[in-house]
C-alpha positions as CSV (number, residue, x, y, z in Angstrom):
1,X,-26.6,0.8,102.8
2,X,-24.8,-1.0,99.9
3,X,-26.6,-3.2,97.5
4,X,-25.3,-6.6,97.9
5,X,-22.9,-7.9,95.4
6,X,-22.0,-3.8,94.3
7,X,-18.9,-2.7,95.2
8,X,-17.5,0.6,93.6
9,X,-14.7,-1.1,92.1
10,X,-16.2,-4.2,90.3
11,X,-18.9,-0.9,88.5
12,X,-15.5,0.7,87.3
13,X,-14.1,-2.6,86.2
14,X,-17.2,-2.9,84.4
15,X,-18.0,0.5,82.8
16,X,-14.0,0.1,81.5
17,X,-15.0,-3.1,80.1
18,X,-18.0,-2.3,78.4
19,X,-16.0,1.2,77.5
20,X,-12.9,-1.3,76.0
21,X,-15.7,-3.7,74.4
22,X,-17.0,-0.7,72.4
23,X,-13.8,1.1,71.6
24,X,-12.8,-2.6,70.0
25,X,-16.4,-2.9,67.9
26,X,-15.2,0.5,66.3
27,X,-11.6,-0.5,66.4
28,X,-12.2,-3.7,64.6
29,X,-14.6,-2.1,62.0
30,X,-12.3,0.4,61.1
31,X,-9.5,-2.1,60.7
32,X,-11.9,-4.1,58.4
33,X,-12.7,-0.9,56.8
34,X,-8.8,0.3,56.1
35,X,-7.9,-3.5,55.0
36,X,-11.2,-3.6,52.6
37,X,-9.5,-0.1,51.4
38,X,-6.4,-1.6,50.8
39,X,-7.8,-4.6,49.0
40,X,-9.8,-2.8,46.5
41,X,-7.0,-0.4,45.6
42,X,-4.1,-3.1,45.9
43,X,-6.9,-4.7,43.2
44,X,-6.9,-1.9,40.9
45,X,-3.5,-1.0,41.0
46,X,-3.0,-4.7,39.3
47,X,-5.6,-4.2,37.2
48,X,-4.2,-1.6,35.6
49,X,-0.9,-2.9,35.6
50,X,-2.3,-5.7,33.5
51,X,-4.3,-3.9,31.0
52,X,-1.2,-2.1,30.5
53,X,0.7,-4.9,30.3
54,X,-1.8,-5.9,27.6
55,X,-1.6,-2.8,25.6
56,X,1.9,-2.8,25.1
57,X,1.9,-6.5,23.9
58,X,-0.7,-5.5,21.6
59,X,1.3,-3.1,19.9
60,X,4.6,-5.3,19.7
61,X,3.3,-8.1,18.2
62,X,3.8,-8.0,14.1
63,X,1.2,-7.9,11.9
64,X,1.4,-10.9,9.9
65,X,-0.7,-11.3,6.6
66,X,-0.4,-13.8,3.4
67,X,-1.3,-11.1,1.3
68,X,1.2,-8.4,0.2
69,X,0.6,-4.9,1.5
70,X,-0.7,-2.7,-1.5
71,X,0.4,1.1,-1.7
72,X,-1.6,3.2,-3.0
73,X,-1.3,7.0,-4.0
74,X,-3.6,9.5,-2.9
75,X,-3.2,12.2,-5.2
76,X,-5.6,12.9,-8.5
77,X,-4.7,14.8,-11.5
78,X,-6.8,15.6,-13.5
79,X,-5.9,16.6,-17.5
80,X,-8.1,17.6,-20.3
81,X,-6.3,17.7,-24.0
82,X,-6.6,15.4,-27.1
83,X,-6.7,11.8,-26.3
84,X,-3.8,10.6,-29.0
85,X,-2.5,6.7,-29.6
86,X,1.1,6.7,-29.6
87,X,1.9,4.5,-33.1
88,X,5.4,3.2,-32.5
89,X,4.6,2.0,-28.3
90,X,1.0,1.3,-28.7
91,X,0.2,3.5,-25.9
92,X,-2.0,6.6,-25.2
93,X,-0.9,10.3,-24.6
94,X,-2.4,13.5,-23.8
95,X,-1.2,16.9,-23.6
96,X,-1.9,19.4,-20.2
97,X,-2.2,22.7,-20.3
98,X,1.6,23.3,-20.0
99,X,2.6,21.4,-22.8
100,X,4.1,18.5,-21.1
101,X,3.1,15.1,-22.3
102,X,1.7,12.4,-20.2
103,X,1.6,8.5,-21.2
104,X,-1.6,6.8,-19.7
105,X,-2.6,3.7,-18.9
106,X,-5.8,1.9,-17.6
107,X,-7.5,-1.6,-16.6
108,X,-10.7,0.4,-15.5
109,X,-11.1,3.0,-18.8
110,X,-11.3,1.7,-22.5
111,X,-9.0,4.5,-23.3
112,X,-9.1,3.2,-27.7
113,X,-12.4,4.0,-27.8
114,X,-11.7,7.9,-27.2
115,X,-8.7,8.5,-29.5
116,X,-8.9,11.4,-31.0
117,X,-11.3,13.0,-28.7
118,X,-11.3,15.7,-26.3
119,X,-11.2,14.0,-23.2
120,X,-10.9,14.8,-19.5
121,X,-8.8,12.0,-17.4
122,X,-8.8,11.7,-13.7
123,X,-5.9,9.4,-12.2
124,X,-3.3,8.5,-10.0
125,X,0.5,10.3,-11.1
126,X,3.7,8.0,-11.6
127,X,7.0,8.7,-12.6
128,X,8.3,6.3,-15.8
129,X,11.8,5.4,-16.4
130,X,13.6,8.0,-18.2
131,X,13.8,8.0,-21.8
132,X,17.1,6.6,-23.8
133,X,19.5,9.7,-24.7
134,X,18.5,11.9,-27.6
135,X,14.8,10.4,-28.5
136,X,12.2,12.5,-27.2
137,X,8.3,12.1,-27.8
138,X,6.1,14.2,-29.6
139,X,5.5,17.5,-26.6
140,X,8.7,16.6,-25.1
141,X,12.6,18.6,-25.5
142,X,15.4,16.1,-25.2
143,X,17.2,16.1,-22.2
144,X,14.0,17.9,-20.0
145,X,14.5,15.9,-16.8
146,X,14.7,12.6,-15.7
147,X,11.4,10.9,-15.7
148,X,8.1,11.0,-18.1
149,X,5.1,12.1,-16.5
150,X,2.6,9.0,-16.3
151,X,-0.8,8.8,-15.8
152,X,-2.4,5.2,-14.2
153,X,-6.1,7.0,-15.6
154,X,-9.4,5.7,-13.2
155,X,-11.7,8.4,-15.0
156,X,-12.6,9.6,-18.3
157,X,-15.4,11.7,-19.4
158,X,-15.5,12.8,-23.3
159,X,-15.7,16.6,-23.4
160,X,-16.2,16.9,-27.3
161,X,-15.5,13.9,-29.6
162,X,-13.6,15.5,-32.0
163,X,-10.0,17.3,-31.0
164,X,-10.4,20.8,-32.6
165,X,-12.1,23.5,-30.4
């Protein structure tokens, strides 16, 4: 005997359904799953895209400032010799170890109160105009070169205050 209200076909029809009712649970949370995905990497793909955008503006934009850049030079010499005052300029000189003369200058060192002492400067290296045709200064040959060594002096420590060794 048959149960009433069972027939073979209406239990197919429903295992199917339930069957199709599950497949779409799984269907639909994989599809919520892949568009999530997509989301989240459509996200950082802009994200990046703006940050680089933001970079390269960075980097375009001019650095504008009131005050003028200053340049400075890196490289110390440092020269030990008689501290001299040049009488005709007004200006000081010492003498390296090769002979060649070097004018110096300072608004950190009171170079007048070691003239005529053995002194060892420390100081950034410029190159002076050259000097007029035929005049040389005291160390110098007329005609050596185009520019006279300089000396912008941030340093000096007295080695002996007298200039003879």
């Amino acid at each position: 005997m048959k149960a009433p209200g069972f027939s073979p076909r209406s239990h197919q029809v429903e295992i199917v359904e339930r069957y199709q009712s599950r497949i779409g649970v799984v269907a639909r949370c994989k599809l919520m799953l892949y568009r999530s995905t997509a989301t989240l990497r459509w996200t950082a793909l802009l994200s990046l895209s703006l940050g680089a955008a933001m970079l390269v503006g960075q980097e375009a934009q001019p650095v504008q400032s009131n005050q003028p850049r200053k340049v400075t030079n890196p490289l110390l010499v440092n020269i030990t010799g008689c501290l001299k005052k040049n009488a005709a300029s007004g200006g000081f000189s010492i003498s390296d170890q090769n002979g060649q003369n070097w004018e110096l200058t300072s608004k950190k060192v009171d170079l007048a109160g070691q003239v005529f002492h053995t002194v060892s400067v420390t100081g950034h290296p410029s190159a002076k105009s050259e000097a007029p045709e035929g005049k040389s200064e005291q160390g110098q040959k007329p005609g050596s070169g185009n520019q006279r060594l300089a000396l912008d002096v941030t340093e000096l420590e007295m080695i002996s205050p007298s200039c003879t060794r």
